[in-house]
C-alpha positions in Angstrom: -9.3 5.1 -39.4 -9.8 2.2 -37.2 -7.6 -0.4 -39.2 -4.8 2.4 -39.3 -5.0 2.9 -35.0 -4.8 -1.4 -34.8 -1.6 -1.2 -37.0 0.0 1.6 -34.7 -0.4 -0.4 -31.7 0.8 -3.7 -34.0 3.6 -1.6 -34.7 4.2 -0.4 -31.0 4.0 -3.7 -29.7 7.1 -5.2 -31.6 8.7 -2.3 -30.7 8.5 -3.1 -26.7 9.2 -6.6 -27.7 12.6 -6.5 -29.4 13.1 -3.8 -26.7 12.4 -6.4 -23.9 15.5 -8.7 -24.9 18.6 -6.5 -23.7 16.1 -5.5 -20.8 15.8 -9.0 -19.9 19.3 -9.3 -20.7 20.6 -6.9 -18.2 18.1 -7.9 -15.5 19.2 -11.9 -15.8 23.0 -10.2 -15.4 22.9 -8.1 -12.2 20.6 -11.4 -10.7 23.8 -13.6 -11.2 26.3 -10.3 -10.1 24.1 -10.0 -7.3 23.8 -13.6 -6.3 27.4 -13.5 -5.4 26.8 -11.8 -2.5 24.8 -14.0 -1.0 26.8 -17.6 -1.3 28.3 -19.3 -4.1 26.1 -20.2 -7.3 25.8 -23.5 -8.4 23.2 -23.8 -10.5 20.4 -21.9 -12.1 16.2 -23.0 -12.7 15.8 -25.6 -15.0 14.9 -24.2 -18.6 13.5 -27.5 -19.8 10.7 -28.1 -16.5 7.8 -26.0 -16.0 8.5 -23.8 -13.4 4.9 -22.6 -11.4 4.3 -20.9 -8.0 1.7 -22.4 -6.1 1.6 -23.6 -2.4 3.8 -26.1 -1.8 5.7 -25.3 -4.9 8.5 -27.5 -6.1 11.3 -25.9 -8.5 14.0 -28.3 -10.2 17.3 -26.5 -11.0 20.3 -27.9 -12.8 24.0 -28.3 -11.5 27.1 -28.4 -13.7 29.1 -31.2 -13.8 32.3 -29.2 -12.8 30.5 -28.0 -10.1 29.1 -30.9 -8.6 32.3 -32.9 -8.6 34.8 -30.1 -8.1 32.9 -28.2 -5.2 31.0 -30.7 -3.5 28.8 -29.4 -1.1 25.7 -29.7 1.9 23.8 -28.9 -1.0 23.8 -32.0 -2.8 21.6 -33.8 0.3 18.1 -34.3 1.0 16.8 -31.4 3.5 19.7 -28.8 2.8 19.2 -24.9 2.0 19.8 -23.3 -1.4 18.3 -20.2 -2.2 16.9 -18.4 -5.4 17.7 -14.9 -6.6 14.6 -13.8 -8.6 16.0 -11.7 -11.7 12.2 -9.2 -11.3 12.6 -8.1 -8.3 15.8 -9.2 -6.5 14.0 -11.0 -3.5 15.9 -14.1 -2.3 14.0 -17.0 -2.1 14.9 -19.9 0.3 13.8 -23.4 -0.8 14.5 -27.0 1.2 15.9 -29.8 -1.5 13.9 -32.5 -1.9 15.1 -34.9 -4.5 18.0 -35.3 -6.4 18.5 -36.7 -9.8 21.6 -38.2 -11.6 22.0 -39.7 -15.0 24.1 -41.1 -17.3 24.6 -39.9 -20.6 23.4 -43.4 -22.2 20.3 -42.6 -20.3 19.8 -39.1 -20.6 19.6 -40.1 -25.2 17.2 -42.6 -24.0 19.7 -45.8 -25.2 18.1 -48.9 -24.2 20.2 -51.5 -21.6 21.5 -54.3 -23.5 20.6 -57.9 -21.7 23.8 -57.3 -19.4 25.3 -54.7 -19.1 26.9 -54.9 -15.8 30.0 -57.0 -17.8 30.5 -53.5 -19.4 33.3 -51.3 -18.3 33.0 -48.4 -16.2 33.2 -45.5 -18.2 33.4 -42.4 -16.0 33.2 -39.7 -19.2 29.7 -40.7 -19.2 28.8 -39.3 -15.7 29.3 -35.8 -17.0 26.0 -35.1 -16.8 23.9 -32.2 -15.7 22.6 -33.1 -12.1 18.8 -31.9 -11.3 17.8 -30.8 -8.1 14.0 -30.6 -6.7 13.5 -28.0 -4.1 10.1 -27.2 -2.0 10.2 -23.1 -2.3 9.8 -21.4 1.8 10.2 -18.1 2.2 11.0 -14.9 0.4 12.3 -11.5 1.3 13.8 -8.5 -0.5 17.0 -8.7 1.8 18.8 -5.6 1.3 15.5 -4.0 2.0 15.7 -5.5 5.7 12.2 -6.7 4.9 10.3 -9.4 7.2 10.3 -12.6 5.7 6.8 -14.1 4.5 6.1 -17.2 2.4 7.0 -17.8 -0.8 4.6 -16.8 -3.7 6.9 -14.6 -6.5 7.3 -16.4 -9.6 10.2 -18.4 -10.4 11.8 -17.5 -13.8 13.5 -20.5 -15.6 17.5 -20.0 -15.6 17.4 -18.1 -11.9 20.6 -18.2 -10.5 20.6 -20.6 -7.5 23.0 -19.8 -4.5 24.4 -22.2 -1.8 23.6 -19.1 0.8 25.6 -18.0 3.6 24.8 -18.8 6.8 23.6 -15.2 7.8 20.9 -15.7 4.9 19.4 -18.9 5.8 19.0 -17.1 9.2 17.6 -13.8 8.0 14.8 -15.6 5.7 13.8 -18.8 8.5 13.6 -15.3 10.7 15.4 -17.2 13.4 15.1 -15.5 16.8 18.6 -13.7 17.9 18.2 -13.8 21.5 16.9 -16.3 24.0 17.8 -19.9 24.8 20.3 -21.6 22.7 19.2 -24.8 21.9 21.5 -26.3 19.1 22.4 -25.6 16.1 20.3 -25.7 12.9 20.8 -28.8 11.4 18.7 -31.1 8.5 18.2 -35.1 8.5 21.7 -34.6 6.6 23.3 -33.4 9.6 24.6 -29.8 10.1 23.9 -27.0 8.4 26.9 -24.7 7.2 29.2 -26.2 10.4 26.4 -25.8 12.6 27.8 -22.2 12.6 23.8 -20.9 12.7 22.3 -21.2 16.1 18.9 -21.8 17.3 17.3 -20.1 20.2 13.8 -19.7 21.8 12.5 -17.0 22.9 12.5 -16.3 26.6 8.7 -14.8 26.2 8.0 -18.1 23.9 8.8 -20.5 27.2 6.2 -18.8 29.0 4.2 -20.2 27.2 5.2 -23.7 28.3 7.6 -26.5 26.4 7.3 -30.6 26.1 10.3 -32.4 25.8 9.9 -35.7 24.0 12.1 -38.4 23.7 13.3 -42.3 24.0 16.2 -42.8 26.8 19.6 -42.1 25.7 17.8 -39.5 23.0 19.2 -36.4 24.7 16.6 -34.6 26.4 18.7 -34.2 29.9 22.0 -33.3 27.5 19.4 -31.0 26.0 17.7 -29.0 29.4 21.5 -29.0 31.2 22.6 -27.4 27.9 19.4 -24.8 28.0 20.2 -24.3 31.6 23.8 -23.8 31.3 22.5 -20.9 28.7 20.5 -19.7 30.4 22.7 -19.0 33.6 25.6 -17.4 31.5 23.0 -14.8 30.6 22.9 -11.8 33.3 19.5 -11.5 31.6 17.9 -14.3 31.4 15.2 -16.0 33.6 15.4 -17.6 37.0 15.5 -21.7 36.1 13.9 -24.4 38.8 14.6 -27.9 38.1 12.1 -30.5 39.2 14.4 -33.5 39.5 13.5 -37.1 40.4 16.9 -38.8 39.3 19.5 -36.5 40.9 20.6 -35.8 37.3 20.6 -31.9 38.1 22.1 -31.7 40.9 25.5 -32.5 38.9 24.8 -28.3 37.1 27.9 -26.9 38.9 30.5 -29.8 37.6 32.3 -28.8 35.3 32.1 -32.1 32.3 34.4 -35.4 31.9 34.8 -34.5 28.6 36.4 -31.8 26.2 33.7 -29.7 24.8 35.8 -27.7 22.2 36.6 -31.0 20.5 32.4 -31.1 19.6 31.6 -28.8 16.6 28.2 -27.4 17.7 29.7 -26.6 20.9 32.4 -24.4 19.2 30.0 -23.0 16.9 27.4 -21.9 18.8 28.1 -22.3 22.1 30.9 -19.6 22.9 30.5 -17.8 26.1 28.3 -20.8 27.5 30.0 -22.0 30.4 28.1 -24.5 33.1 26.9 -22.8 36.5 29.1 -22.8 39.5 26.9 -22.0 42.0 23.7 -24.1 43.1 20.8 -23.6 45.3 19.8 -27.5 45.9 16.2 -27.7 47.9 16.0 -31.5 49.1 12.9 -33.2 50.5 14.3 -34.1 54.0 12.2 -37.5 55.7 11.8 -38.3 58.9 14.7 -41.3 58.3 17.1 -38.6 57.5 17.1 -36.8 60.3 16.8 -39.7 62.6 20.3 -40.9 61.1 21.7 -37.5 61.7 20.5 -37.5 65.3 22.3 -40.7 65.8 25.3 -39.8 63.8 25.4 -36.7 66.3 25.0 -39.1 69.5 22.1 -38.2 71.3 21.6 -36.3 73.4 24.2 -33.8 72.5 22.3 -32.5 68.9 21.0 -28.8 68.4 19.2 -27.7 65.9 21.7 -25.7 64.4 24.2 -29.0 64.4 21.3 -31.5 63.6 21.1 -29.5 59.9 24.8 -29.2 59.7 25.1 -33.5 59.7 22.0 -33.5 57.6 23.8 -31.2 54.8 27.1 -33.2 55.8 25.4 -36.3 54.6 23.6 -34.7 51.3 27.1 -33.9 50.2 28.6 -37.1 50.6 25.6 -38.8 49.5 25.4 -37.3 46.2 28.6 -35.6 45.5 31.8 -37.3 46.9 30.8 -40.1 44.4 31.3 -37.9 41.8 34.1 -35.9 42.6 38.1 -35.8 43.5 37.9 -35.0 46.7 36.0 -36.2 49.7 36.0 -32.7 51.6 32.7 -30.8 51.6 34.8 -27.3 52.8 33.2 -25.2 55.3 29.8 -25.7 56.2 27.8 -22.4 57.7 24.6 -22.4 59.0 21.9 -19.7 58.6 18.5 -18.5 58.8 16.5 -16.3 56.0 13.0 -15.6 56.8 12.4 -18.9 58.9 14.3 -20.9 56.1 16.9 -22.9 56.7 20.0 -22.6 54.4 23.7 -24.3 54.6 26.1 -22.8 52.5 29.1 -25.4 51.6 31.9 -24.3 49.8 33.9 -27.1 47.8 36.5 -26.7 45.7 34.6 -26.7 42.7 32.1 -23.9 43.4 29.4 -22.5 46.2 26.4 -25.0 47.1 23.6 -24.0 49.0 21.3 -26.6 50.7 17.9 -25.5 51.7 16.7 -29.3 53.7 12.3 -28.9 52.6 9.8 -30.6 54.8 5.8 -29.1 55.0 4.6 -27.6 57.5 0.5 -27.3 58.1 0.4 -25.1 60.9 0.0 -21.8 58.7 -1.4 -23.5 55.7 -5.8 -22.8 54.9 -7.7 -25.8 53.8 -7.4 -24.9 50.4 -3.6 -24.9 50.0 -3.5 -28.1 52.0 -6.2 -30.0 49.8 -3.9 -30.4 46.4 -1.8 -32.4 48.7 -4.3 -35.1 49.2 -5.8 -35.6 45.3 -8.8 -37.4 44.9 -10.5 -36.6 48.2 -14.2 -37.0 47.8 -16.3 -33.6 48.1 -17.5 -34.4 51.5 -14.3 -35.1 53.1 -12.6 -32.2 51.6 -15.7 -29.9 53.5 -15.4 -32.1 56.5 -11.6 -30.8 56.6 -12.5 -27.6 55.5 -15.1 -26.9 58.6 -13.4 -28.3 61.3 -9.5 -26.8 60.7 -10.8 -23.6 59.8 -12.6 -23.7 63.0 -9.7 -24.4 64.8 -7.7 -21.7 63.5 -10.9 -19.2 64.2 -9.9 -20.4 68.1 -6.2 -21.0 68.2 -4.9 -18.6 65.6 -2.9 -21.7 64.0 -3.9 -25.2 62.6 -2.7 -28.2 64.8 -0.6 -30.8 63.2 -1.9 -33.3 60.8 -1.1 -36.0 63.0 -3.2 -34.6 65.8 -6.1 -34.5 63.4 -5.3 -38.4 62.4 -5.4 -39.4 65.5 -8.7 -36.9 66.2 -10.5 -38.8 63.6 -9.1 -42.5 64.3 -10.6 -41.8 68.0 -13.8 -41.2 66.4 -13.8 -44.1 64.1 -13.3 -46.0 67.2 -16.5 -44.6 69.5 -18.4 -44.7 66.3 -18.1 -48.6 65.8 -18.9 -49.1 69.3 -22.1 -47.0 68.7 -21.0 -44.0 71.3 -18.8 -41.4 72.4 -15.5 -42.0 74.9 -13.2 -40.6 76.3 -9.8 -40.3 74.3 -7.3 -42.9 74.9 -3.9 -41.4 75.5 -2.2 -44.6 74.2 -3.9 -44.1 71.0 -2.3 -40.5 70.9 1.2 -41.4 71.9 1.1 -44.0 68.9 -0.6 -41.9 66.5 1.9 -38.7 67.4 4.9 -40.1 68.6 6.8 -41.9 65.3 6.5 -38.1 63.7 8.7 -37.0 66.6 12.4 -36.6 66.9 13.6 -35.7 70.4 18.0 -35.1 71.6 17.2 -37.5 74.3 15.6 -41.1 72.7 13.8 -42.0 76.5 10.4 -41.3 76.9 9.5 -39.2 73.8 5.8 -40.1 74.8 6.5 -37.4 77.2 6.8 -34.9 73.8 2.9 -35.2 73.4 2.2 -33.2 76.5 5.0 -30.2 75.7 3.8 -26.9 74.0 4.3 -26.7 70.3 5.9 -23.9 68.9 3.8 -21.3 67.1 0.4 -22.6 68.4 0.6 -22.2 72.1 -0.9 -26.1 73.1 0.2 -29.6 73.3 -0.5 -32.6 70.8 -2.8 -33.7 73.7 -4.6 -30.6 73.4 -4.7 -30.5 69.8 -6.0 -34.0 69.4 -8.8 -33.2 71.9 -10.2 -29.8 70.3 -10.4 -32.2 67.0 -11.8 -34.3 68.1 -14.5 -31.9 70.0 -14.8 -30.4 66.3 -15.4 -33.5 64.5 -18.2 -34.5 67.1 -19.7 -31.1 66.4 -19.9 -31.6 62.8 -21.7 -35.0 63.3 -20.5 -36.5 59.7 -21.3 -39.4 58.2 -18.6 -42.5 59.2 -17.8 -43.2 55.8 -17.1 -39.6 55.5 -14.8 -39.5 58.2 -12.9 -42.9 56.8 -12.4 -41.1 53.6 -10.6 -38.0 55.3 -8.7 -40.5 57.2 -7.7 -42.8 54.8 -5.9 -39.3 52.7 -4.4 -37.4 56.1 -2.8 -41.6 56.7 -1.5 -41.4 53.4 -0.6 -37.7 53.2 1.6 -38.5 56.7 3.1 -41.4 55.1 5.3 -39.5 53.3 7.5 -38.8 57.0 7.9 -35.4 55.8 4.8 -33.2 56.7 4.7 -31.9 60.1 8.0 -33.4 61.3 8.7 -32.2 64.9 12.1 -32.3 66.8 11.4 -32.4 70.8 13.8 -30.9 73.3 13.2 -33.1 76.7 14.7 -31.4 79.0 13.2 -28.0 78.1 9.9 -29.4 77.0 9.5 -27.7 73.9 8.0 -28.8 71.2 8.9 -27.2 67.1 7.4 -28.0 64.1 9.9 -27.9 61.2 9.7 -25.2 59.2 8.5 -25.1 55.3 11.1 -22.4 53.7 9.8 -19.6 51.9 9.9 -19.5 48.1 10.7 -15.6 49.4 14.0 -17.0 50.6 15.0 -19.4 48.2 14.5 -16.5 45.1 16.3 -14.5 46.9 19.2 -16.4 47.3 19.2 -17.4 43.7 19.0 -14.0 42.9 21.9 -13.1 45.2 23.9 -15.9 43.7 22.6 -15.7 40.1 22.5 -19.6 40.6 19.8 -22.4 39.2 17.3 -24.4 41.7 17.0 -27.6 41.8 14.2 -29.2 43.7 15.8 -32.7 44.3 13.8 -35.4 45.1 16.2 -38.5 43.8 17.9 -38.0 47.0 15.4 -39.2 50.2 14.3 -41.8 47.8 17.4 -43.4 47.3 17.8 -43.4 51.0 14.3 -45.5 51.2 12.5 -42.6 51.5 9.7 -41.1 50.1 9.3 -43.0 47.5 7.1 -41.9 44.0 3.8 -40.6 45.9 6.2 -38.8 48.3 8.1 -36.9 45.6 4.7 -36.3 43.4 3.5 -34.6 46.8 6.8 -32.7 47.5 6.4 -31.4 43.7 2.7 -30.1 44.0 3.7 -28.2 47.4 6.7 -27.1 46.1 4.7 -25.7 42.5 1.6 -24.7 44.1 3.7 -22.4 46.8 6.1 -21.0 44.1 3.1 -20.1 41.8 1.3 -18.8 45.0 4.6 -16.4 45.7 4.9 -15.4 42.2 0.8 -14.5 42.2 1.8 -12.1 45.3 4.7 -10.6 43.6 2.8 -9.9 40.6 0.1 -8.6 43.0 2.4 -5.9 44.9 3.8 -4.5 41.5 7.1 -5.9 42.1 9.2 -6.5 39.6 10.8 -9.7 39.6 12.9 -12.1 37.0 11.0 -14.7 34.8 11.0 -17.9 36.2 11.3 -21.5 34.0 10.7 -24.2 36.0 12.0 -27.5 34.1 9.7 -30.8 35.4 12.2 -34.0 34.2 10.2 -37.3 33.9 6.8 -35.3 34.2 4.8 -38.3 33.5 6.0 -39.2 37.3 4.0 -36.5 38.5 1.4 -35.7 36.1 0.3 -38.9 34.9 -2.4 -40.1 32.3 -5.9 -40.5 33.7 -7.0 -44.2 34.1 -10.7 -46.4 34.7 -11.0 -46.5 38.2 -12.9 -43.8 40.5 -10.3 -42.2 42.7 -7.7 -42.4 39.6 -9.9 -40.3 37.5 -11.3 -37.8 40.7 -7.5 -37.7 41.5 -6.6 -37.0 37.6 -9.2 -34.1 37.7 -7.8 -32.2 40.2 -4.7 -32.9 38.5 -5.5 -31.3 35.6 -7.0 -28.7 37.3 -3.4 -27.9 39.3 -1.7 -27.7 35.7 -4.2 -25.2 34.2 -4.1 -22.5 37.1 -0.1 -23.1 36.8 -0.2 -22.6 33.7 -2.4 -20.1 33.3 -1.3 -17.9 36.1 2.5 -18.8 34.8 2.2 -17.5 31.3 0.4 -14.8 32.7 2.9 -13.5 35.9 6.0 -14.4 34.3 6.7 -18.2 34.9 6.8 -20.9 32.2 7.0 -24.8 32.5 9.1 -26.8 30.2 8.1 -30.7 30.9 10.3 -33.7 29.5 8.7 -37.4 29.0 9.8 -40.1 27.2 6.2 -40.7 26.1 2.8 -38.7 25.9 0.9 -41.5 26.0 2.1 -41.2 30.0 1.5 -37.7 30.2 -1.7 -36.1 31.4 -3.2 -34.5 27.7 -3.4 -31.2 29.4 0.1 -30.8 29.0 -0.4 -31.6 25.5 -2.6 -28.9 25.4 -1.1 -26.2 27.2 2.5 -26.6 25.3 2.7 -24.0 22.9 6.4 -25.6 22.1 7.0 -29.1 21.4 10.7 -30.3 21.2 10.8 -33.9 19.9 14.0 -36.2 19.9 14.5 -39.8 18.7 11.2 -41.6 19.5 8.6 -43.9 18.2 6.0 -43.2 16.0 3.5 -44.3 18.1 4.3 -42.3 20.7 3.5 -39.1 18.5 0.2 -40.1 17.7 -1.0 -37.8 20.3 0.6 -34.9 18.5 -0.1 -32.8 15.8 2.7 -32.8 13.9 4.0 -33.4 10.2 3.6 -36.2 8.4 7.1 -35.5 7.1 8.8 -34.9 11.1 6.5 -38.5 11.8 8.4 -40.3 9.3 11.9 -39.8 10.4 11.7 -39.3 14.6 12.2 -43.0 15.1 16.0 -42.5 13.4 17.1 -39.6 14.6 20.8 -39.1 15.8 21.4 -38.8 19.4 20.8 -34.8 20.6 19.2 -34.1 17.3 15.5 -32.6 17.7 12.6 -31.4 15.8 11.1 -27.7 17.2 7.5 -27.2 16.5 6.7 -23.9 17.7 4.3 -20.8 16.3 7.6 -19.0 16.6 9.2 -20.2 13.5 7.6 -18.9 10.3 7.8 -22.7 8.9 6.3 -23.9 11.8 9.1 -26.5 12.9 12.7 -26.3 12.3 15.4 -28.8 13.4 18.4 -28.4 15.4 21.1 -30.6 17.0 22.6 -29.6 20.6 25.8 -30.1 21.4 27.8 -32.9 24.2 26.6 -31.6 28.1 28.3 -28.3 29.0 28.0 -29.7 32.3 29.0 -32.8 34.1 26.2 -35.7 33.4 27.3 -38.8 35.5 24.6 -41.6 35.9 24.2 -41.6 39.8 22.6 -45.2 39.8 26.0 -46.9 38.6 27.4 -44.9 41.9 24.9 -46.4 44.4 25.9 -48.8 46.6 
């Protein structure tokens, strides 16, 4: 009975077998009637190769002959897309080609060379071979399903038709992001993929998360953030953009380009509907030099304040735009006030400017928003500081100018050497207030010290003397007190804190105002227009110089993040803001040996993180560009989510984790071409190529002079 149950199963079995082949038949068919609707075939899994699914599977497939000399195509390179139909279960598979192999017939029989054989003739009949293809297999997904992509892991069956897929395809299975950013087009080392015709975005929410922009000069990474920016403006939708910029590079955003765009392909592939800004919002450290030269070009003692800001906007534009433009003529210029900010509205030909002039004001600001101004104070100074200006605002209501605290602690220096207390010496005040004072009449400004300052009810004299009551009290230690001096000296160094323009006549005495990042949102808002924070400018005019724009960045970042804090705090709804920081190793650079360096780089690092971290978390994300990260503060390194990496040197990725593969070809990268390693992309990286700037992109230094 047993024997006669093994034979019916025997029996059964051959049955299902010889049943299989039209089954397998049919389902090989429809894979290769279906393939069609996905791209063209050109080639099928090899039958001769061992096909297995593992991780990090390789496949090889075949080409035809006829097909790989009549229909040449991106395919046949190293690092283009082909894709699999699987004949099971219809999933399309997306693989990455990895090697290429071509024979001749002689060797493909095995015919041993003769000892020469390069006097034998060409013979092109026996190039007619079958060309194999190795491919790494990426990501699967049952398509018509409108399943999610995952990695690959279904088998392979030898003689799978393989598809050079249409561009929707590659797009559906890299799960490429449809809105956000544009940032290129997706490209390989071979260049464009399908005509650059499939864009490459990120994410608005993936940018909150923070971005580092690496790459050599003359890469593309400013091509690269004017191109983001320019995307991002011609989206109603998208977030508020801030530039950080040292160069003067950004201030070009409403220009239209010296060059015709539609003539680059990636540009008329992916770019349509991108057009570069038209308006502006420009916010330009203003130094005491500056407004000095507009006083004089005004002729003293005829200025206002309304006129001195006028010539000071007058001499911005021509500055930085007449070089760079047809015409010479600013158009109307209008004056205005939002909130205690200051804002000129010009109106060239080309578009709408708005000039905000920035200088820091101390008289409303606590101890602890003034101390990230003055990095690498020591722990007792910054409590000295601390004890006597918050005591001076518990009796005046307002904090007296930093250079009446100077010269507070300078008078103390002074008694202390001689071993007791005097009397302050007016002379010492006049020439520790009076170079931070402009006045409309140049004669006897030393008469400014005695006038009653705007918004705190006393003179400089005044406030000098309560400091210097209030430093006594404290009785601190000398070297103390040097310390807290030596930072307020260097703080007021950069002539733009505290700046205060004297009337003579009506003996009046203002403090320049800070603007309100209230204001300046606003009027981006209104305007739908891009920030920029330039800081290029007063250094070109012999200015501020490095440490003057690194301190006009933190004020400017640790105020914005503070207003975007209290928005989020009210329940107001407000846009996302990106703030792009160009040359970031300028202002955030890598900790060094000595004592203050590293006391200076901790508070550093401790600035980033509660950016960052309060950023990501009320709606504001930092991009940062470098040309190395071995310049860069490693907290940056840390906090990017998103690394974008152009043509560089290998040694300056050592500090990143990325692919061995991406390491060995960065160093030879075509100009605007990038690597994007970012948890958004199911690969993990993926490489795209932007197109020529959308906007204008002059080089300002060949205009100076």
């Amino acid at each position: 009975m047993e024997k006669s149950v093994k034979s019916s199963r025997l029996n059964e079995w051959v049955r299902d077998e010889e049943g299989l082949g039209p089954a397998v038949t049919g389902m090989l068919r429809r894979a290769y009637e279906r393939a069609s609707s996905y791209g063209r075939v050109i080639g099928r899994v090899s039958r001769y190769s061992e096909v297995k699914t593992e991780a990090s599977t390789r496949i090889i497939f075949e080409v035809d002959p006829a097909t790989y000399y009549t229909s040449p195509s991106e395919t046949h390179r190293i690092g283009s897309y082909i894709s699999i139909i699987d004949p099971k279960t219809s999933r399309v598979i997306l693989a990455r080609i990895t090697g290429i192999t071509r024979r001749d017939q002689l060797a493909s029989i095995g015919v041993e060379p003769p000892l020469s054989s390069y006097s034998q003739e060409p013979d092109p009949q026996s190039l007619l071979t079958t060309t194999l293809v190795e491919a790494e297999l990426l990501m699967e997904a049952d398509l018509d399903a409108g399943e999610e992509p995952t990695p690959a892991v279904t088998p392979i069956e030898p003689q799978s038709p393989v598809v050079d897929p249409e561009s929707w395809v590659i797009a559906r299975l890299l799960d490429l992001p449809g809105e956000g950013v544009i940032v290129g087009s997706l490209s390989t080392p071979a260049g464009l993929v399908k005509r650059g015709a499939i864009p490459v975005r990120l994410p608005y929410r993936s940018l909150l998360q923070h971005t580092l922009i690496l790459g050599t000069t003359g890469s593309g990474k400013t091509t690269l953030m004017k191109n983001m920016i320019a995307s991002i403006a011609s989206d109603p939708n998208g977030p508020l953009v801030i530039v950080v910029d040292m160069n003067q590079d950004f201030t070009q955003l409403p220009l239209p380009p010296d060059h015709q765009l539609e003539n680059d392909e990636v540009y008329r592939a992916v770019y349509t509907g991108v057009r570069h800004p038209t308006s502006l919002i420009v916010v330009a450290a203003v130094t005491l030099d500056i407004i000095r030269l507009a006083a004089e070009n005004l002729g003293r003692p005829s200025i206002d304040f309304t006129n001195l800001f006028l010539e000071i906007a007058r001499i911005y534009y021509q500055d930085t735009y007449t070089p760079l433009t047809s015409s010479e003529h600013e158009g109307n210029m209008i004056y205005r006030e939002r909130s205690n900010t200051i804002l000129i509205d010009v109106s060239p030909e080309w578009g709408d400017l708005t000039f905000i002039p920035y200088t820091i004001s101390t008289i409303n600001t606590n101890t602890d928003k003034l101390a990230p101004l003055m990095p690498g104070m020591t722990t007792l100074a910054r409590e000295l500081l601390r004890r006597i200006r918050e005591r001076y605002f518990k009796l005046h209501g307002a904090y007296g100018p930093l250079q009446a605290l100077e010269a507070a602690l300078l008078s103390y220096l002074e008694g202390s050497s001689r071993g007791e207390r005097y009397d302050l010496d007016e002379s010492l005040i006049v020439s520790s207030v009076t170079p931070y004072i402009v006045a409309d009449e140049g004669e006897e400004v030393e008469d400014a010290v005695a006038f009653k300052i705007e918004g705190v009810g006393h003179s400089m004299v005044d406030a000098v003397d309560e400091y210097f009551n209030l430093i006594h009290a404290a009785r601190p230690h000398r070297g103390t007190v040097e310390a807290l001096y030596r930072r307020i000296a260097s703080l007021l160094e950069s002539d733009m804190v505290d700046i205060a323009i004297a009337w003579m006549r009506e003996r009046r005495l203002r403090i320049l105002p800070e603007p309100s990042w209230s204001s300046i949102v606003d009027e981006a808002r209104d305007r739908n227009a891009p920030i920029v924070l330039d800081l290029g400018w007063s250094s070109s005019q012999g200015g501020i110089g490095v440490e003057g724009s690194r301190l006009a960045a933190y004020r400017m970042l640790d105020k914005l993040i503070s207003w975007k804090h209290a928005e989020w705090a009210g329940r107001r709804r407000a846009r996302n803001i990106l703030v792009f920081i160009d040359e970031a190793h300028q202002f955030f650079p890598q900790e060094s040996g000595s004592w203050d360096d590293v006391e200076v780089n901790r508070q550093l690092a401790s600035m980033i993180s509660r950016i960052a971290r309060l950023g990501r978390a009320r709606g504001l994300g930092l991009v940062f560009s470098t040309h190395s990260p071995r310049d860069l503060h490693d907290i940056i390194l840390q906090l990017a989510n998103t690394k974008i990496i152009l043509r560089t040197e290998k040694q300056h990725a050592e500090k990143l984790d990325i692919p061995s593969e991406i390491k060995a070809l960065i160093s030879r990268l075509p100009d605007r071409t990038m690597y994007i390693l970012s948890h958004i992309f199911k690969e993990g990286y993926i490489m795209a190529k932007t197109s020529k700037p959308i906007t204008a992109h002059f080089d300002i230094s060949a205009y100076a002079g």
